[in-house]
Each structure stands twice: as C-alpha cells, then as structure tokens.
C-alpha positions as CSV (number, residue, x, y, z in Angstrom):
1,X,66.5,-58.8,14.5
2,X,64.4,-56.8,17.0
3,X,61.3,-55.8,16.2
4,X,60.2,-52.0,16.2
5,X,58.0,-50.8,18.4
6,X,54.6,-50.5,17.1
7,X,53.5,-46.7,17.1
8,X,50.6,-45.7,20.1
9,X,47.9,-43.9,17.2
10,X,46.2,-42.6,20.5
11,X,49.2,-40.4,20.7
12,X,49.6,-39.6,16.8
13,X,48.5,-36.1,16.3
14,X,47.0,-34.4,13.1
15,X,48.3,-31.6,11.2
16,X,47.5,-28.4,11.9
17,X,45.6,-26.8,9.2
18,X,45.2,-23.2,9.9
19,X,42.8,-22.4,8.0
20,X,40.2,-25.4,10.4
21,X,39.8,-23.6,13.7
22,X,40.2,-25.8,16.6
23,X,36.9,-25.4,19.1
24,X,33.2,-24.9,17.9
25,X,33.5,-21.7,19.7
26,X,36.3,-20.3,17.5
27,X,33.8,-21.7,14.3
28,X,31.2,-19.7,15.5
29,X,33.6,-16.5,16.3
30,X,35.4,-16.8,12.5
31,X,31.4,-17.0,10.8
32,X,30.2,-14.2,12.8
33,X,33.3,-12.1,11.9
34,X,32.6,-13.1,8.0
35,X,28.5,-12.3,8.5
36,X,27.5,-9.4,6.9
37,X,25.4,-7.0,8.6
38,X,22.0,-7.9,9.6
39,X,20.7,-4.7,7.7
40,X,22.4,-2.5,5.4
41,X,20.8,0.4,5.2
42,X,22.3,1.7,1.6
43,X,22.2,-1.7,0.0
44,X,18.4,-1.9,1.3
45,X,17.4,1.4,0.0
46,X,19.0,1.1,-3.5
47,X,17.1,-2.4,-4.1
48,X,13.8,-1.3,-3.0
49,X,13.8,1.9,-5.2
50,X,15.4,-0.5,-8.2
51,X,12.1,-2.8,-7.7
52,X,13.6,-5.3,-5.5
53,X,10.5,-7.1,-3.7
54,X,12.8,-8.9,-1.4
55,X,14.5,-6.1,0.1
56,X,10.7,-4.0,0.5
57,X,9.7,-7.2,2.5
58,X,13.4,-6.7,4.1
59,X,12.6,-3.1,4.6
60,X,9.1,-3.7,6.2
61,X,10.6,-6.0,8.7
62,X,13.3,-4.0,9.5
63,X,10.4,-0.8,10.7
64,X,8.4,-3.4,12.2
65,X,11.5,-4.4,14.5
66,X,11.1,-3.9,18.5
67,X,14.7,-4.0,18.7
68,X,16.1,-0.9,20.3
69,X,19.3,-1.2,17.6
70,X,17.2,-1.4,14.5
71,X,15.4,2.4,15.7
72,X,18.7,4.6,13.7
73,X,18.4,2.3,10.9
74,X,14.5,2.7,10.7
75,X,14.3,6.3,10.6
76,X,17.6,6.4,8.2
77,X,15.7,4.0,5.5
78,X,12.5,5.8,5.7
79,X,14.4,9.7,5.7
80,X,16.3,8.3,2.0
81,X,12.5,6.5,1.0
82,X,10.5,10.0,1.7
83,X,11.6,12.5,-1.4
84,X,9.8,9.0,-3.2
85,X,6.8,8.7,-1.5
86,X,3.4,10.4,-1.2
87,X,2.9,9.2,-4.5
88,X,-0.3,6.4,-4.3
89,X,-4.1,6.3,-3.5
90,X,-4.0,5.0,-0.1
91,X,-7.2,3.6,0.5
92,X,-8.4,2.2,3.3
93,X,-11.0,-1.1,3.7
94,X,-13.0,-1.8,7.2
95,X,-16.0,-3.8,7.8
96,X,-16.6,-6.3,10.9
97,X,-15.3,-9.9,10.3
98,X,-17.6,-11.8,8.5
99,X,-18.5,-8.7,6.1
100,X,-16.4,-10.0,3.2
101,X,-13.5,-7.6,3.2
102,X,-11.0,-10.6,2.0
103,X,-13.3,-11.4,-1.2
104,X,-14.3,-7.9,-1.5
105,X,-10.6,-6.7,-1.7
106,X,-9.3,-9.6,-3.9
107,X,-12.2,-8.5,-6.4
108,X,-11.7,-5.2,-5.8
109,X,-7.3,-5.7,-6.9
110,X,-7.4,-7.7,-9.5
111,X,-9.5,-5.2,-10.9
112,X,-7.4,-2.5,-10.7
113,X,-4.1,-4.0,-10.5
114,X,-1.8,-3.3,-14.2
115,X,1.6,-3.0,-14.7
116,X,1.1,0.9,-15.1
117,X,-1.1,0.7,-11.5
118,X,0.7,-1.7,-9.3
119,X,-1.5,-2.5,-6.0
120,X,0.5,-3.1,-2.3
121,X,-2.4,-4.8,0.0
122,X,-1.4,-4.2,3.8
123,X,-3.4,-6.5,5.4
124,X,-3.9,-6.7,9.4
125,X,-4.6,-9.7,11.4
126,X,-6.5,-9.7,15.0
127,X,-3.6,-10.7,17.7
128,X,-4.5,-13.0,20.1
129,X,-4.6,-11.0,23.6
130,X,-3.7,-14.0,24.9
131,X,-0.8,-15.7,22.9
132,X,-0.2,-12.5,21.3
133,X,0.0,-15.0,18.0
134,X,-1.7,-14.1,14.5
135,X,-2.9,-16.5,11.7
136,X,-2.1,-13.8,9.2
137,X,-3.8,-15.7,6.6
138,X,-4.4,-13.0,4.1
139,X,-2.5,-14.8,1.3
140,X,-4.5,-18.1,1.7
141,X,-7.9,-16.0,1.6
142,X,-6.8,-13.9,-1.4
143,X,-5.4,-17.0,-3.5
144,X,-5.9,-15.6,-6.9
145,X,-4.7,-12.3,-5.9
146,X,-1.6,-13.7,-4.5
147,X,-0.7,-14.8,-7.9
148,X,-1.0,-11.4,-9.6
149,X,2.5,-10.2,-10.6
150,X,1.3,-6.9,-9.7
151,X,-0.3,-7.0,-6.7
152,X,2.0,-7.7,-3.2
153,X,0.2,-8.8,-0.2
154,X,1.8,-8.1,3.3
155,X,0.0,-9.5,6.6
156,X,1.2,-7.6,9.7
157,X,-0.3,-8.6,13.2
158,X,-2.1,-5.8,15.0
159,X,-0.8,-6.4,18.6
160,X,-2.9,-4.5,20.6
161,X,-3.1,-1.3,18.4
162,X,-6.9,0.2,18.3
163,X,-8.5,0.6,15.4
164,X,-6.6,-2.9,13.7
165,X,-3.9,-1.3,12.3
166,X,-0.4,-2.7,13.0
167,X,2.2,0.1,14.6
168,X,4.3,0.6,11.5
169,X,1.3,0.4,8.6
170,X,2.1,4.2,8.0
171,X,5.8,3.9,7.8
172,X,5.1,0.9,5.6
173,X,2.5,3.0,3.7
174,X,5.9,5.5,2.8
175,X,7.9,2.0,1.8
176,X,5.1,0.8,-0.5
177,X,5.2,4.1,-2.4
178,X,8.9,4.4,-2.7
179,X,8.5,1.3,-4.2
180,X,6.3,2.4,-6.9
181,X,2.9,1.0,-6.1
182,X,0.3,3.6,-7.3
183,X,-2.7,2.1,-4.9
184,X,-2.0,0.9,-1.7
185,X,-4.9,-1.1,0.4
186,X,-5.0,-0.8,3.7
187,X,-7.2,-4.0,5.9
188,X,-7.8,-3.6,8.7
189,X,-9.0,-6.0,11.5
190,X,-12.7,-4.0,11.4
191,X,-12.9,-4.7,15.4
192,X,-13.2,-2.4,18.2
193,X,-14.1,1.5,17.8
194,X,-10.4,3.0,16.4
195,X,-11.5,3.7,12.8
196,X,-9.7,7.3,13.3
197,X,-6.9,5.5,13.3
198,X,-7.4,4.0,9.7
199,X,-9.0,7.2,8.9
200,X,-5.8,9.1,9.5
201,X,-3.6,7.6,7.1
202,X,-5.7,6.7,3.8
203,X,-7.2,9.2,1.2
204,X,-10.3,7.8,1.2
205,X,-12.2,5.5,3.5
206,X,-14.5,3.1,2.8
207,X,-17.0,1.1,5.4
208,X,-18.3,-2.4,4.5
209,X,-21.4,-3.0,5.8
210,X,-24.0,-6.1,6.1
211,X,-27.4,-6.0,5.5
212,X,-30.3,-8.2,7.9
213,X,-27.8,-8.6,9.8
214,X,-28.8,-5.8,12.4
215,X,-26.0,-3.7,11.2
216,X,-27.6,-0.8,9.9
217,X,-28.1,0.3,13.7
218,X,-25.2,-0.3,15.0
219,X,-23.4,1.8,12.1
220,X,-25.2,4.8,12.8
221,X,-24.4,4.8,16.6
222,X,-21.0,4.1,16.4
223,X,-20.7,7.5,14.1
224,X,-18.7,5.3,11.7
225,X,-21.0,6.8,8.7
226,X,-19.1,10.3,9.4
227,X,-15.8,8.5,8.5
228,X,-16.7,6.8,5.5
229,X,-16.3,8.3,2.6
230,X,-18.2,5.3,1.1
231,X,-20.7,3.0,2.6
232,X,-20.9,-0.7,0.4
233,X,-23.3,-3.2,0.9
234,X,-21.4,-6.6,0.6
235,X,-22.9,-9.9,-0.2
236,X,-25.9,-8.1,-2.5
237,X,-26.6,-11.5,-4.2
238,X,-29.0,-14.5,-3.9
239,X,-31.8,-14.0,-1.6
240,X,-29.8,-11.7,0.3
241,X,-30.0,-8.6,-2.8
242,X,-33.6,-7.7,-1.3
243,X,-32.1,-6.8,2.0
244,X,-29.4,-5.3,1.2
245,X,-31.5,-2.5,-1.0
246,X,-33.5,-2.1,2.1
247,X,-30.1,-1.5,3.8
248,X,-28.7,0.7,1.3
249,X,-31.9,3.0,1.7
250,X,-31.8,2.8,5.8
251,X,-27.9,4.3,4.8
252,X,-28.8,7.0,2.3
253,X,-31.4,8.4,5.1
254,X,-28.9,8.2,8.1
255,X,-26.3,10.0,5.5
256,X,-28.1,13.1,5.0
257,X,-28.6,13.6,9.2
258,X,-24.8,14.5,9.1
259,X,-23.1,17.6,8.3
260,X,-21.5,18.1,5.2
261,X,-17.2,17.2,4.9
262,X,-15.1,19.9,4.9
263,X,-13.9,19.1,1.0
264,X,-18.0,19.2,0.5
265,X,-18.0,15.6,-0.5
266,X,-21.1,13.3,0.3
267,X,-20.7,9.8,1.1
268,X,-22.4,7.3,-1.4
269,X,-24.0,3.9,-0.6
270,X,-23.1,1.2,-3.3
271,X,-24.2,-2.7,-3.6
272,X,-21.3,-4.6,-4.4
273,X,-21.5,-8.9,-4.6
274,X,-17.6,-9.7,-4.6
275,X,-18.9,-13.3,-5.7
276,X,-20.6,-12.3,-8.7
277,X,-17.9,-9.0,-9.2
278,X,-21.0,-7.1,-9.2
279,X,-20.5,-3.6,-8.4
280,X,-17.0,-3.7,-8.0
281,X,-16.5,-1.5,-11.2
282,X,-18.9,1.2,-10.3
283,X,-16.4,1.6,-6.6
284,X,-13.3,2.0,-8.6
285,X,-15.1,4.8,-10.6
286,X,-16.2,6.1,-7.3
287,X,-13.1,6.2,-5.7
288,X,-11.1,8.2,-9.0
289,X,-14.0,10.6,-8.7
290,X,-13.1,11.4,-5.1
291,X,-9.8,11.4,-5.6
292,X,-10.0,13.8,-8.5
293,X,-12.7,15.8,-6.9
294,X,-10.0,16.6,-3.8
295,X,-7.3,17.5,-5.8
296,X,-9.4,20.1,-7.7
297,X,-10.5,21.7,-4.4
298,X,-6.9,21.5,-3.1
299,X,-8.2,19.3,0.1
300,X,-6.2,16.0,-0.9
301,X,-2.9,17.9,-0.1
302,X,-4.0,19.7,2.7
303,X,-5.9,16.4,4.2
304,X,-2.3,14.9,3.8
305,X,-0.7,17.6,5.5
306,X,-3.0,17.1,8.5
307,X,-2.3,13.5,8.9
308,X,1.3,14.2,8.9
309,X,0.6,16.4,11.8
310,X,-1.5,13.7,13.5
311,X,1.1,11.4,13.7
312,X,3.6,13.6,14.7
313,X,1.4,14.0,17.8
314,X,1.0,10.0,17.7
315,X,4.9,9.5,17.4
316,X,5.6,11.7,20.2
317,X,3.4,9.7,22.4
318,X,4.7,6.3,21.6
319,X,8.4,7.7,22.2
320,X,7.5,8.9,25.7
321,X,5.8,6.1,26.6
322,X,8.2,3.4,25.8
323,X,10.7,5.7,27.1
324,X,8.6,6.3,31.0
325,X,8.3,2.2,31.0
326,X,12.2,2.2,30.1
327,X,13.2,3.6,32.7
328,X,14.9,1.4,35.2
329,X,13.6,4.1,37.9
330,X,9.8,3.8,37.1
331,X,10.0,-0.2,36.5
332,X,11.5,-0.3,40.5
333,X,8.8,2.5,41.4
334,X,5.9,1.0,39.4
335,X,6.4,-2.1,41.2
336,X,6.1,-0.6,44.6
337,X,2.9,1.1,43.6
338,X,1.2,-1.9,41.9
339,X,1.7,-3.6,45.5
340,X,0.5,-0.5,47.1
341,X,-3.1,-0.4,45.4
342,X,-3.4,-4.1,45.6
343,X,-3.2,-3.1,49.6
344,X,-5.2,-0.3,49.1
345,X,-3.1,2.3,50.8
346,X,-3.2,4.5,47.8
347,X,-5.5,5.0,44.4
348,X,-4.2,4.0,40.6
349,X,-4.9,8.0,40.3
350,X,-2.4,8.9,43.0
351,X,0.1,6.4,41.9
352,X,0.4,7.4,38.4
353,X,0.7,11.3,39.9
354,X,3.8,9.9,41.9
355,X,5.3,7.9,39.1
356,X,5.0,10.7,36.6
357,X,6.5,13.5,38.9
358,X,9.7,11.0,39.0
359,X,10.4,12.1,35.4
C-alpha cells in the first residue's frame, strides 16, 4: 500500500483572522484610528470645573504646549474657563535663591490652606541656558505641603522668560481659578531684574529679603522696595534674629524715601523664621488687610483691569515675534544678514531695518 505523501508545514498556511491585521504597520494604522484625541477640549473643560485634578494638570500642559496645533485648543479652553475665573488672591513670592522662599511658602500654605480656601502653588524653576533642562524640584522641597489634600503644587520651567515666570503662569493663573482655588501662589525664580513681570499678574507682591547678607543695599538700588507691597525678613531665628531687626529698620528708612502707591498703601517690613513658623501668622493677616483695604478703595478691580491691559500689550508681542521668526522669508533673509555682520559689511542695526521692512 503506498504511503502518502507527508505534508511540507513550510507551505501550510494559517487562517485568516480578520480581525489580526497582517503587518505592524497596519497594527499601528488600526490603534491610531481607535486613539482618542490627544485633547478634548469639552471633556477637559467639564472635569476641571467638576474638580477633576487630572484634567487641571491636563489643561496646564495643554497651554504650556509649543505645538502650533494645540494654539485653537488653548484659547478655546481658557475662553469656556474665563466667566470662572478672577476669583482668588493671587499672590506673588520673590526673594533671591538661598532666601528661603521654598520653607517660607510651605509654612506660609499649610497655614492657610482649608477645604473652604484651597491653595494652587505655581512654582518656577531657573532653566538651564545651556541644556534648557529644569530640576523642578518644588515638590521634594515642599514635602509636607505636597501631602495637603488642599494644596496643588505645579513646577513649570522658566525658559528664558525675565523676571522667572514661566510663559503661560497667567493663563495657568485663569485655570487655577476656574478650578476653585481661592489663593494662588506664584514662585518665582527671584533671579535677574524682571519683577514687573511677577508684579503684573498677582494682587499683592511680596519681596523676601536676607539680613547680613549685604542685601539691604542691593534692594534699594534695584527699586525692588517700590514693587513690594511687603518686605519679610526670612531666617529671623538663632544668632541671625539680631541682624535681621537691624535689617528690618535699614528697610522701614529706605520705605519712607518713596512716593506713596496710588491705592495709598505703605509697604510693611515683617520678621518671619519659616523654621520656627514665627511670623508667618502676622503675613496672612497682612495680606487680608491689603486685600480688603483695595477693595474698599475700588483699586483691586481697577489694578486687575490694568494687568489685563498689560498683557494684551505682552500677547501681541509674543504673536508677532514668533510669527517674524516664522516666516520662511525672514529665516532665508536672517541668515544672509547674520553672515553679513560676521563680515562686517553692514551693522546688526541696519540688518534688523532690512529684515523688518520685508514684513
């Protein structure tokens, strides 16, 4: 009886299951087309006004976004946030590194922060000019306030914005709100001479300064003192309490050499120890007496309204500059000009003239 032939298994095929593509490529074609959007605007807006805290860090890192096709979705999340903003004390904390702000700040929170008075901490990190890279570290220095249920701590890298505040802080700022945090901290890096910009987007400003440490100086001539709203003396404690009385008096006598604030406020000088949590009490009553002392006088809206205008001026300047270096035109042009002052056969002056007038 002959033997059948055995079958070649090289040449056995599978069954088709259609529901197994075939190629990797088709794998990764079928899970994009089943991928929900990156960012859904509606979905996005209705958690973060529900309480969500996932979709307010979503949120954040959708304004924060360089990418030309997150811009529409941006401006559509903070236009539906807006009628629920402006709602907050927005305060804001600067102070060279080294000053305390971290310890001052987590002190300063978990003093403050309640279930009625929820507290948003936007903290900004120094960027590397370099690597461009941030530690944004904020959490691990503010350990205890990290674990407060109602406080939410959000490190941004400040890039190589002036005055240590990240480019989206204010927009943030509107996010927070929307939210339903009642105080909002902003941190900034507290390097570099851009304090307006802080200035320009809190309700009330406060400077932390050293004392022996040569500071007191250095304050004055920077014209920092007519910013702050609030002058504190960190690290009053140990055998450092003696100078930093010396300090607060050197303060108090440079304070009166300025003019007056519109809202007639005058700055005060307070000795805080964020250690000990000495002094922190007597800032929180400071800053609700300023607060309320600007509403009365009808200056906290109208110091609102101005800031609004401010950065109206500030967006405008950031569109038209990302749009000039945009420009496939100018890029070609800006090249030929860079080689033509490195030969010297025109000045930066005269190059930027030419590059403009292409416009």
């Amino acid at each position: 009886m002959a033997k059948k032939p055995l079958k070649d298994s090289s040449k056995e095929q599978t069954p088709k299951n259609p529901l197994i593509p075939k190629t990797r490529s088709s794998v990764v074609k079928q899970f994009k087309s089943r991928r929900k959007p990156e960012f859904d605007v509606d979905d996005l807006c209705d958690s973060l006004l529900k309480g969500n805290i996932t979709a307010l860090s979503r949120a954040i890192t959708l304004i924060e976004s360089t990418k030309p096709e997150h811009r529409p979705l941006a401006h559509d999340l903070l236009q539906r946030c807006l009628p629920y903003s402006n709602t907050s004390k927005r305060i804001g904390i600067t102070g060279v590194p080294g000053v305390g702000k971290s310890s001052f700040i987590e002190a300063f929170g978990s003093l403050v922060a309640s279930p009625s008075n929820k507290v948003a901490v936007l903290a900004v990190d120094p960027s590397s000019s370099i690597s461009k890279g941030s530690v944004l570290g904020d959490k691990t220095r503010m350990q205890e306030l990290a674990r407060h249920p109602d406080v939410f701590i959000r490190p941004s890298a400040a890039g190589s914005t002036l005055g240590g505040v990240a480019r989206k802080t204010r927009e943030t700022i509107l996010l927070c709100e929307a939210f339903g945090f009642q105080t909002i901290i902003v941190e900034t890096v507290g390097v570099g001479q851009s304090e307006t910009v802080v200035h320009s987007m809190v309700d009330f400003f406060l400077v932390l300064k050293l004392s022996g440490a040569g500071d007191e100086l250095q304050g004055i001539k920077r014209g920092i003192i007519e910013l702050a709203d609030s002058i504190v003396i960190n690290k009053a404690d140990g055998d450092n309490l003696q100078r930093a009385k010396i300090a607060k008096s050197e303060f108090s006598r440079a304070i009166k050499l300025f003019p007056p604030k519109e809202n007639g406020w005058k700055p005060k000088v307070l000795l805080t120890s964020a250690i000990e949590n000495k002094g922190i009490v007597e800032v929180r009553e400071l800053i609700d007496s300023y607060i309320e002392t600007s509403k009365k006088n009808h200056s906290f809206d109208k110091k609102r309204q101005d800031q609004n205008k401010f950065w109206l001026y500030q967006s405008i300047e950031e569109h038209l500059k990302e749009n000039f270096y945009q420009n496939p035109e100018i890029q070609k042009a800006l090249q030929l000009q860079l080689k033509a002052i490195e030969d010297h056969k025109i000045t930066p002056f005269a190059a930027a003239q030419h590059l403009i007038s292409l416009l």
